[in-house]
GUZA-125145 format. One line per 2 residues: number of its first residue (from 0); their letters; for each residue x negated, y negated, z negated of N, C-alpha, C. Coordinates in steps of 0.05 Angstrom, whole numbers. Layout:
<rs>
NUM = A = X:Y:Z:X:Y:Z:X:Y:Z | ...
</rs>
This chain:
<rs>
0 = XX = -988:-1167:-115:-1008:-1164:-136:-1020:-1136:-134 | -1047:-1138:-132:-1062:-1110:-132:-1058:-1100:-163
2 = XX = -1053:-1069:-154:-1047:-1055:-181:-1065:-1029:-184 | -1066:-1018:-201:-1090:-990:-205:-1066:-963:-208
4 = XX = -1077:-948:-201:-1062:-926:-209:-1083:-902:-226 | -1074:-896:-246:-1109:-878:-262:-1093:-850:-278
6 = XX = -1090:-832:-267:-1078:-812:-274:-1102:-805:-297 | -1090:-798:-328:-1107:-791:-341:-1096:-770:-354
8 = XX = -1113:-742:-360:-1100:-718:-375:-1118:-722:-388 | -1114:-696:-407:-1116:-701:-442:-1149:-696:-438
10 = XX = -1157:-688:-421:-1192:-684:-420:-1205:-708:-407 | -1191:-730:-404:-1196:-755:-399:-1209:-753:-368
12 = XX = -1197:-739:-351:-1204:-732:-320:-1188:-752:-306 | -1190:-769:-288:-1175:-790:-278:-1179:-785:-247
14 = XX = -1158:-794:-234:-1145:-804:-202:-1141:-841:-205 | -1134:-838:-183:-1124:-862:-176:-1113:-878:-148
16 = XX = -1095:-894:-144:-1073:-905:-137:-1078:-937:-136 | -1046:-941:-116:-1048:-969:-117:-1021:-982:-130
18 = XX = -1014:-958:-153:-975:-977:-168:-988:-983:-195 | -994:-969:-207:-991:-961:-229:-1013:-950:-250
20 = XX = -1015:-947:-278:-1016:-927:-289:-1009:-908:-300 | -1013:-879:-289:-1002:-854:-299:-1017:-831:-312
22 = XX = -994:-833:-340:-1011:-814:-365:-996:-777:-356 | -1018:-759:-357:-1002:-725:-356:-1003:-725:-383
24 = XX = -976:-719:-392:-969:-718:-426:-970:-686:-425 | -988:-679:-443:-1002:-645:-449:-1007:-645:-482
26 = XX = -982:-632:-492:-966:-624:-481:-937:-648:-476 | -918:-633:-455:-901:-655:-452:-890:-657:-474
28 = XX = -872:-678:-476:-856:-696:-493:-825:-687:-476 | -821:-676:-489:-780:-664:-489:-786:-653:-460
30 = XX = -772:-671:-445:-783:-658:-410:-798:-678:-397 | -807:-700:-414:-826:-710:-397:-862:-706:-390
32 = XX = -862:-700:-368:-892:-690:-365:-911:-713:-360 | -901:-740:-351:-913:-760:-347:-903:-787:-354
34 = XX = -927:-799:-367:-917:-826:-367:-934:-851:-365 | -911:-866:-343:-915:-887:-318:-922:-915:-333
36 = XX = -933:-936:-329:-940:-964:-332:-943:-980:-319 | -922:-1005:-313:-933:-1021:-299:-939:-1045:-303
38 = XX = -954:-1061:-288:-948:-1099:-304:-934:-1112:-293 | -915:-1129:-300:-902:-1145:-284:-905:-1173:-290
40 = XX = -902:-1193:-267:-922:-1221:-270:-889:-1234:-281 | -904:-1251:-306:-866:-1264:-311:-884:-1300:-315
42 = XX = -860:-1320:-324:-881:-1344:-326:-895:-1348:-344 | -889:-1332:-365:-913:-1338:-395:-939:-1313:-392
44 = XX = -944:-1298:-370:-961:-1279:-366:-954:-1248:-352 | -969:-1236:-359:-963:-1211:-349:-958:-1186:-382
46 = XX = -936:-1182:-368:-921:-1157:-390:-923:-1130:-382 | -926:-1110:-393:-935:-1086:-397:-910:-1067:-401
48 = XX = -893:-1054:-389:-874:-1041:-386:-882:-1009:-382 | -865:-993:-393:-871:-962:-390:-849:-945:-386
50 = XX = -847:-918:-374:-833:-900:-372:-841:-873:-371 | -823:-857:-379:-824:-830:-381:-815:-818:-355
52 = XX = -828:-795:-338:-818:-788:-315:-810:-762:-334 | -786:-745:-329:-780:-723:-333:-787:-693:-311
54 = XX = -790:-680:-314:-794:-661:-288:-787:-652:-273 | -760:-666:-276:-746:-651:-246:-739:-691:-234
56 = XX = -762:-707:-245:-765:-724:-224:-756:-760:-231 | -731:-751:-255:-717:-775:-263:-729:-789:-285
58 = XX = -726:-821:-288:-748:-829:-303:-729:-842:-334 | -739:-853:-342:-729:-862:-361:-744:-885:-385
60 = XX = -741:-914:-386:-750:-927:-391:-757:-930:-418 | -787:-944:-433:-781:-940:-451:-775:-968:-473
62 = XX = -762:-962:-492:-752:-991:-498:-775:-1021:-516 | -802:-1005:-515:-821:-1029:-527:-828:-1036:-499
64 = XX = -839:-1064:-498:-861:-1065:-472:-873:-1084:-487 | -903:-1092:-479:-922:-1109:-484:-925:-1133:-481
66 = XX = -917:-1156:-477:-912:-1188:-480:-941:-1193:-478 | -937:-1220:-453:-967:-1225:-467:-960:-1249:-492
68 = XX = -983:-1251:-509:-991:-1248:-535:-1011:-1277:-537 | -1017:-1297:-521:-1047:-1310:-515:-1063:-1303:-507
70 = XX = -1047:-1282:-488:-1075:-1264:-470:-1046:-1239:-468 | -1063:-1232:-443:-1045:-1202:-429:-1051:-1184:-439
72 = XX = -1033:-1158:-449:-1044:-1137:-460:-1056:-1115:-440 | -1071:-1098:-453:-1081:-1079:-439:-1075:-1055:-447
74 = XX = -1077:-1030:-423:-1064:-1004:-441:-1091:-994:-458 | -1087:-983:-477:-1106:-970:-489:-1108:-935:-481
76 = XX = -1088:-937:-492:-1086:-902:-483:-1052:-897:-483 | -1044:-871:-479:-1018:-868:-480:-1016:-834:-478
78 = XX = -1009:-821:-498:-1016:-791:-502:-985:-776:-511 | -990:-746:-523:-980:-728:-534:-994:-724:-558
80 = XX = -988:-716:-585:-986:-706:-613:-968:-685:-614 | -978:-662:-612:-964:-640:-624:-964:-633:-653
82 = XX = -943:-636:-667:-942:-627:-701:-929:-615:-700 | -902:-614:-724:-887:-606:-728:-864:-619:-707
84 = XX = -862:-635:-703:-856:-650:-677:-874:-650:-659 | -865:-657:-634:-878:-675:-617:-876:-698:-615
86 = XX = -897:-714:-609:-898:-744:-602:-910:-763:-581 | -897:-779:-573:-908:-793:-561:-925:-818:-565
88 = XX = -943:-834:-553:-948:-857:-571:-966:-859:-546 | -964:-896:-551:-985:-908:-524:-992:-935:-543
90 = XX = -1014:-951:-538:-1029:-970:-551:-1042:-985:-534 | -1024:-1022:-536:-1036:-1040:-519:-1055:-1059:-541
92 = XX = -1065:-1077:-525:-1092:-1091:-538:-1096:-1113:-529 | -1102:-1140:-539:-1095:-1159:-535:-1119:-1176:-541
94 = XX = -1136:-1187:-529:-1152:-1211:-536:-1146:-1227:-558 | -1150:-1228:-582:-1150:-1256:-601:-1178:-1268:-604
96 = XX = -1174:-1296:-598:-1188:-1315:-588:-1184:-1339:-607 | -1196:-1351:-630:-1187:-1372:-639:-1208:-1390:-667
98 = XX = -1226:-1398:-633:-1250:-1401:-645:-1253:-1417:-675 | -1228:-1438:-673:-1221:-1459:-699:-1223:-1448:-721
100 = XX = -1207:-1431:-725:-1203:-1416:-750:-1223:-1387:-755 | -1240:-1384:-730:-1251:-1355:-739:-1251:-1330:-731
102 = XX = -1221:-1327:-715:-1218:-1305:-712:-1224:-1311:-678 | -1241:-1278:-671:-1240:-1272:-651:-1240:-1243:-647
104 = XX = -1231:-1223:-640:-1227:-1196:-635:-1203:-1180:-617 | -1199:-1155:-633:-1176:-1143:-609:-1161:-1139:-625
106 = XX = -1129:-1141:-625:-1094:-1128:-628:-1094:-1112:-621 | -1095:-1094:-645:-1074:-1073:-626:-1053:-1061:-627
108 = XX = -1040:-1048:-619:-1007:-1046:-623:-1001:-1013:-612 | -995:-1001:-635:-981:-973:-623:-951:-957:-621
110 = XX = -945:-953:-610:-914:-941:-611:-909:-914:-606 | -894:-915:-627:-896:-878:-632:-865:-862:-632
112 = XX = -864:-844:-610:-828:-834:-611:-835:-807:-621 | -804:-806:-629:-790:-773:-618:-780:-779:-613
114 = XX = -765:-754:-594:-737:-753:-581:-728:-731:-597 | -705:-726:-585:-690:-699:-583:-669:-689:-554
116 = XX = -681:-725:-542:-673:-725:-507:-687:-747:-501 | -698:-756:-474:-703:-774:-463:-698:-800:-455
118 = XX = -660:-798:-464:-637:-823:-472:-646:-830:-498 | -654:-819:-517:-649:-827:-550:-672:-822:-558
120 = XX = -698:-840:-550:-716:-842:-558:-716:-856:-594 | -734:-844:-610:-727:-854:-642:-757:-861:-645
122 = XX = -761:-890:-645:-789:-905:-656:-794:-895:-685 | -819:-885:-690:-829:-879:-718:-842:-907:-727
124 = XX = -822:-923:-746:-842:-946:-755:-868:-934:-766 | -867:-927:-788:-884:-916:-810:-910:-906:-788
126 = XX = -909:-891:-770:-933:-893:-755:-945:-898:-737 | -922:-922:-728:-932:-940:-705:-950:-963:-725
128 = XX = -936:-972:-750:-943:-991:-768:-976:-975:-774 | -982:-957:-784:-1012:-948:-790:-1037:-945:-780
130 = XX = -1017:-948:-740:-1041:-943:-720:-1047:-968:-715 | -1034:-977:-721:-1034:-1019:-710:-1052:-1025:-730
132 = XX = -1066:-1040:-715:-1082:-1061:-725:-1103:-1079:-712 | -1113:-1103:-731:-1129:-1128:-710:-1164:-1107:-721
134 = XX = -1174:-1112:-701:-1205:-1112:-708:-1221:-1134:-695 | -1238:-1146:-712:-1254:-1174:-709:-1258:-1191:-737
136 = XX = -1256:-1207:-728:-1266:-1233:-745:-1240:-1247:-763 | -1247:-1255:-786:-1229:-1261:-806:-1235:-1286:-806
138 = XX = -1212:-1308:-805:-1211:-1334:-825:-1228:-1340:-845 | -1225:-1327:-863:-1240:-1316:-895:-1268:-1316:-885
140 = XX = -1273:-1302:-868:-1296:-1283:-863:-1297:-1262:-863 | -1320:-1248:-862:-1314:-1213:-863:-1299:-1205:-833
142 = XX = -1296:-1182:-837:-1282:-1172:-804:-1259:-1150:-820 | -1242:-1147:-799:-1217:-1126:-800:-1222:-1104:-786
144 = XX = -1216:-1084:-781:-1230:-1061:-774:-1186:-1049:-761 | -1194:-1034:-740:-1172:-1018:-733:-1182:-987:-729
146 = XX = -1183:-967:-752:-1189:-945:-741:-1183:-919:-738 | -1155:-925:-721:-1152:-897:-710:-1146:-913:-671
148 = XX = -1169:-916:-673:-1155:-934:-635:-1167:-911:-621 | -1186:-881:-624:-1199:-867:-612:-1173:-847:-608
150 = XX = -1164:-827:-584:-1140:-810:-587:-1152:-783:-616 | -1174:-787:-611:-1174:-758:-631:-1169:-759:-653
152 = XX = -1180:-791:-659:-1173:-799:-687:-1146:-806:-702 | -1139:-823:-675:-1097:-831:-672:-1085:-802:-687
154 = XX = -1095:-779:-668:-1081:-757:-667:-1072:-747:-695 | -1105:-744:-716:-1109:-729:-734:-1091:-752:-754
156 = XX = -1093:-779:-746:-1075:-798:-773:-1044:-776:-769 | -1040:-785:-744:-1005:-775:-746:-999:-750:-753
158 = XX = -1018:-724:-750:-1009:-698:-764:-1018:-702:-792 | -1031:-719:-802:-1032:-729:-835:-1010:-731:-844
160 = XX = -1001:-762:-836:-969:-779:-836:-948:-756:-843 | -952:-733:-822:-924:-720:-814:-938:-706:-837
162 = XX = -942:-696:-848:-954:-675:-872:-949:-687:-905 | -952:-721:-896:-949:-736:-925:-971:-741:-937
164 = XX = -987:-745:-920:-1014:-758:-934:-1021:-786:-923 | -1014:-804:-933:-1021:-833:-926:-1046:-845:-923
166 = XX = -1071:-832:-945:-1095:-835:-948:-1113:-819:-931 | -1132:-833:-917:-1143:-805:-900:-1162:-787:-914
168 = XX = -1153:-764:-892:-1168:-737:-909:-1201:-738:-915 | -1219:-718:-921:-1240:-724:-924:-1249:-719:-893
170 = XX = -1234:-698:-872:-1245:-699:-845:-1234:-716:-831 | -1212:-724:-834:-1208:-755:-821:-1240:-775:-821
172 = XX = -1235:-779:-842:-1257:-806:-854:-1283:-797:-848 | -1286:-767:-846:-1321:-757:-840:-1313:-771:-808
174 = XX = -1302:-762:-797:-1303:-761:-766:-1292:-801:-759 | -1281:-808:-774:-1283:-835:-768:-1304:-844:-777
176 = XX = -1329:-835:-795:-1349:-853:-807:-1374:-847:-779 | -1374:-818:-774:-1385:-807:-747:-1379:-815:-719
178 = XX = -1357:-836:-722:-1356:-854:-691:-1360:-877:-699 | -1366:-888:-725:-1383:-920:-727:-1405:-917:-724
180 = XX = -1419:-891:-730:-1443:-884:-732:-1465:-884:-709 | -1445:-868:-693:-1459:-860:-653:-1446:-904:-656
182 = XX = -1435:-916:-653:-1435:-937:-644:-1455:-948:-662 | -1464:-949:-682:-1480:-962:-692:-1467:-988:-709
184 = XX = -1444:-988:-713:-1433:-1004:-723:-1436:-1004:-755 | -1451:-1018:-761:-1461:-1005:-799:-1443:-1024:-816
186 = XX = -1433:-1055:-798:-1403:-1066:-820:-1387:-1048:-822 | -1376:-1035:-795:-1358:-1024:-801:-1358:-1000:-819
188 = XX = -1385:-986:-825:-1390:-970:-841:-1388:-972:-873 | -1389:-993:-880:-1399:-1007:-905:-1363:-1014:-916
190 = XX = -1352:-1024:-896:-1327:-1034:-897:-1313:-1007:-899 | -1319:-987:-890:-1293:-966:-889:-1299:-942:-910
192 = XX = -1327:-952:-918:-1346:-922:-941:-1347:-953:-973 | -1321:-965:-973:-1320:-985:-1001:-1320:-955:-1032
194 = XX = -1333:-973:-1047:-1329:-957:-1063:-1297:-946:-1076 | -1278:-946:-1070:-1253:-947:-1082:-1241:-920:-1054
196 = XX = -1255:-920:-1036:-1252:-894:-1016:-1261:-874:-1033 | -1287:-882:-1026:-1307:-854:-1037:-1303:-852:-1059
198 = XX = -1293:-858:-1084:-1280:-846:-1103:-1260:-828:-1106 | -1235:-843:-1080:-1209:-832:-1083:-1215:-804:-1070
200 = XX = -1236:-798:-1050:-1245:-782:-1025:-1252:-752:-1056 | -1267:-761:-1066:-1284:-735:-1082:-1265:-733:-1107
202 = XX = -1242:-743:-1108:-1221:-743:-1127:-1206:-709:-1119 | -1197:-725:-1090:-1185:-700:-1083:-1199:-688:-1063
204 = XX = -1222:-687:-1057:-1242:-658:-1037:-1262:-666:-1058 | -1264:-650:-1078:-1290:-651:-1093:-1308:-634:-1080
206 = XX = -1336:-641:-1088:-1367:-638:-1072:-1360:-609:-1084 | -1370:-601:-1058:-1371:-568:-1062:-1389:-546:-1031
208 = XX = -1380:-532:-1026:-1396:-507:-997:-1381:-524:-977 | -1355:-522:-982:-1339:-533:-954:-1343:-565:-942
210 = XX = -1353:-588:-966:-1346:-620:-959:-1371:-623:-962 | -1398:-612:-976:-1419:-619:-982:-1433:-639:-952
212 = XX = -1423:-628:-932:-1436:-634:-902:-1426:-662:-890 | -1401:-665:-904:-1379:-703:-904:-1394:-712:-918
214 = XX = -1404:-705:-945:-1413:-720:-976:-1446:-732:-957 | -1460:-715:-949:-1485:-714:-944:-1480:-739:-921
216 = XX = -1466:-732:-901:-1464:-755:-881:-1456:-779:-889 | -1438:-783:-909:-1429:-810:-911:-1455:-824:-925
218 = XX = -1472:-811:-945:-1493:-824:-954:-1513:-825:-941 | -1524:-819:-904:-1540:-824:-881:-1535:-842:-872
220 = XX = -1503:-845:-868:-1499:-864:-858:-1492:-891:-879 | -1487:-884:-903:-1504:-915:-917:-1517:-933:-922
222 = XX = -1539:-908:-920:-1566:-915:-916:-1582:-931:-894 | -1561:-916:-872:-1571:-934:-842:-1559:-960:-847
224 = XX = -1533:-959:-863:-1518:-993:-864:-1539:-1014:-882 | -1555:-998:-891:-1572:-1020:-911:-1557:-1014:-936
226 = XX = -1540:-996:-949:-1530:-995:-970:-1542:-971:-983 | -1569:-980:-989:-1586:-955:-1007:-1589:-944:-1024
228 = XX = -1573:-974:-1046:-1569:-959:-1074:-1544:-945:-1075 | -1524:-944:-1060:-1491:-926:-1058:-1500:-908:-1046
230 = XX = -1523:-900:-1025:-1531:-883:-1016:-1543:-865:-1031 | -1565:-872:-1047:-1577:-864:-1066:-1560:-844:-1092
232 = XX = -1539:-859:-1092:-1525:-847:-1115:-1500:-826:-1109 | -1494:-832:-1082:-1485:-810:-1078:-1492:-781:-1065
234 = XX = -1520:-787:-1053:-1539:-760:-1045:-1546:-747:-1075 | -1553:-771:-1096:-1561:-758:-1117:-1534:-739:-1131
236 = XX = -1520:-750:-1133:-1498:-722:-1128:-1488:-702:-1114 | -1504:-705:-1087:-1496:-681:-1076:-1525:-652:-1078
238 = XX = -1543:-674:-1091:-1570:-661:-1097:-1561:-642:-1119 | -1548:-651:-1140:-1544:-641:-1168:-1530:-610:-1166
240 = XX = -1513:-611:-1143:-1499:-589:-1142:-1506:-571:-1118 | -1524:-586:-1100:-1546:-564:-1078:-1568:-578:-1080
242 = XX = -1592:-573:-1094:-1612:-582:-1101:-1631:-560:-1073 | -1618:-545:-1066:-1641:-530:-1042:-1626:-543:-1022
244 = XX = -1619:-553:-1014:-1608:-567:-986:-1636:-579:-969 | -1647:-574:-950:-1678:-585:-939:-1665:-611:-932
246 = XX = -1639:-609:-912:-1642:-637:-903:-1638:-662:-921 | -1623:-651:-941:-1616:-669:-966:-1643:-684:-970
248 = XX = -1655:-672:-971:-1685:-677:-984:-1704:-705:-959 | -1694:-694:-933:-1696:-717:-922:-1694:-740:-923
250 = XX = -1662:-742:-933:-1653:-759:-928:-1646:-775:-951 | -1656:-766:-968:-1664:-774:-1001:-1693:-795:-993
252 = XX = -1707:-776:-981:-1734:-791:-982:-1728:-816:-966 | -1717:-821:-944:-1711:-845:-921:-1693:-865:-950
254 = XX = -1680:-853:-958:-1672:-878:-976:-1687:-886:-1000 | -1699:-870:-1016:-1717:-887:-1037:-1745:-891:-1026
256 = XX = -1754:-893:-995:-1767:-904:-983:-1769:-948:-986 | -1745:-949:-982:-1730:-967:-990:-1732:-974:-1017
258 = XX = -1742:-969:-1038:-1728:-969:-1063:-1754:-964:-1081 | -1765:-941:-1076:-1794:-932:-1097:-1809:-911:-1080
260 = XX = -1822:-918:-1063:-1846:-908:-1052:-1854:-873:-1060 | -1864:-885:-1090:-1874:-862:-1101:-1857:-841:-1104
262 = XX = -1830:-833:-1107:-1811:-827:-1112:-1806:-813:-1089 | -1808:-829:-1066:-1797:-823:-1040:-1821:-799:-1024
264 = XX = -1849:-813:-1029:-1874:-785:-1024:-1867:-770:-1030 | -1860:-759:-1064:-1854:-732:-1064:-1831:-721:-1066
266 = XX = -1814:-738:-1044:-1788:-720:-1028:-1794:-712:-1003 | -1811:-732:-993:-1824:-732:-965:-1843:-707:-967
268 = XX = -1857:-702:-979:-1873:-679:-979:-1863:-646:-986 | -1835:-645:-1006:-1819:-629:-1015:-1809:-621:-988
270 = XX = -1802:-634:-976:-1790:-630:-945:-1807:-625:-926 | -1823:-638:-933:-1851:-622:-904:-1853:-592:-905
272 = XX = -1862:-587:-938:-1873:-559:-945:-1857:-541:-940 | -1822:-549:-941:-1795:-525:-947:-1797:-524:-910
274 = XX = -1797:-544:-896:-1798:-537:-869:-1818:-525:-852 | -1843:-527:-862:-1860:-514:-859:-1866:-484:-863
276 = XX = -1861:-476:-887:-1850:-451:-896:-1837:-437:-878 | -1808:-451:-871:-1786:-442:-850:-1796:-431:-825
278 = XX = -1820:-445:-817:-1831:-443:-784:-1816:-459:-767 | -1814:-479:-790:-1797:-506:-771:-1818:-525:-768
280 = XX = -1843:-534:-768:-1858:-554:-764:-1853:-568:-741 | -1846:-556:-722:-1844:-572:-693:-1814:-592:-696
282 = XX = -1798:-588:-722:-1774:-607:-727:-1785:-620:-745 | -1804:-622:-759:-1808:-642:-779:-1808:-672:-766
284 = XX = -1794:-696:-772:-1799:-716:-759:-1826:-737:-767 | -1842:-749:-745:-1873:-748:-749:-1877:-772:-776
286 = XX = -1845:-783:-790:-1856:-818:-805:-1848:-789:-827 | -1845:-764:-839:-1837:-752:-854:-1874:-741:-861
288 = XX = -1880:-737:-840:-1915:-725:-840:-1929:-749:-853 | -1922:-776:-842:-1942:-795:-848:-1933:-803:-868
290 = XX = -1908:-801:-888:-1903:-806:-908:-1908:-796:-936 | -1909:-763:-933:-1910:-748:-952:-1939:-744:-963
292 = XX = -1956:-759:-950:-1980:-766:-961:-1988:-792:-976 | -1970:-814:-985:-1972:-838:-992:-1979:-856:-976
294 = X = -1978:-880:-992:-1990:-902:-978:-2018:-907:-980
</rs>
């Protein structure tokens, strides 16, 4: 069986081979600097097995491996977390397929150690259980969302976890709303900016100098989801307490564009003039020029 070999370090720089895949764990995990993957063909599919190489060469197995599932898993990633601990953690992914009922999307599955040796590996339920999850299509309807499957994002859940915060932070959730965003994914935006977040979010990081720039983004990107009146109402709060913000003013106008015209001209024009002023005209964007004059 042809196999890949894809050496990946933490700056996502890759090699490659014909055994395997191999992760450079940076920083290592106890003494292991790398760790190995292979598939092995059994009769219900191909299974996903892993190990830890130590540095002076000896390996050491680790005790989850990946089953196939109704489909073979795939590696997702397989890294280091430095906290208060170190950790290890790798994430396979699984085709679900099941056109009858609805669901079609990805599994995914993470596993998360410490050691305190390379014999006595100790599985963290609690944050293998938070990184796991299906994303796709629901029975019901609606979709499920998995979102810490990015390493940066994985990373920032588990130094949460280890800290005691179960709920994500307000830069968690800015920076997870900022990678639905570059994807363009506006369910998943809508789905993860519910109103019962963004409440709990300004509960504890109230709008202020430091979160004003989260507050401002999450209601851009509402707005792009088609959700203009939650958009609306929460720029209008972040207006109340920086009423000179230029871009605010933008992006006030793009949403009651949507909503009340007239309303939206003279934000659109409020924003021409403050940028203009600035000796920014060559940033003004040109539907902001053709707007701030009416219809």
């Amino acid at each position: 069986m042809k196999k890949i070999i894809l050496c990946l370090f933490f700056g996502y720089s890759a090699l490659s081979s014909a055994e395997s895949k191999v992760y450079t764990l940076d920083p290592a995990f106890n003494t292991a600097g790398k760790a190995e993957f292979v598939t092995v063909e059994g009769d219900r599919g191909q299974t996903l097995k892993g190990r830890l190489i130590a540095q002076n060469g000896k390996s050491h197995e680790l005790p989850d491996a990946c089953e196939p599932e109704g489909g073979d898993a795939e590696l997702n990633d397989a890294f280091t977390v430095k906290g208060k601990k170190t950790y290890f953690l790798f994430t396979c992914v699984w085709p679900v397929q099941h056109s009858g009922i609805g669901l079609n999307g990805k599994q995914f599955e993470t596993f998360v150690y410490t050691a305190s040796g390379l014999t006595s590996l100790e599985k963290i339920q609690s944050m293998s259980q938070y990184l796991s999850a299906y994303e796709g299509s629901l029975e019901e309807g609606g979709n499920s969302y998995a979102w810490y499957t990015q390493r940066k994002l994985a990373t920032e859940k588990i130094t949460e976890i280890e800290s005691g915060k179960t709920a994500d932070s307000l830069v968690l959730a800015h920076n997870i709303v900022l990678v639905r965003l570059k994807d363009m994914d506006y369910d998943a935006i809508k789905s993860y900016l519910r109103p019962e977040r963004l409440e709990q979010l300004k509960s504890d990081y109230p709008l202020g100098s430091s979160t004003v720039v989260a507050y401002n983004d999450f209601g851009y990107a509402l707005a792009q989801a088609g959700e203009y009146e939650k958009a609306y109402q929460l720029l209008a709060q972040v207006e109340k307490s920086f009423p000179d913000r230029v871009v605010l003013k933008l992006n006030i106008a793009d949403v009651l564009w949507e909503m009340d015209k007239a309303r939206s001209t003279a934000y659109y024009k409020s924003y021409v003039d403050l940028m203009t002023e600035a000796g920014k005209t060559k940033l003004i964007p040109a539907k902001a020029f053709e707007r701030s004059v009416g219809e």
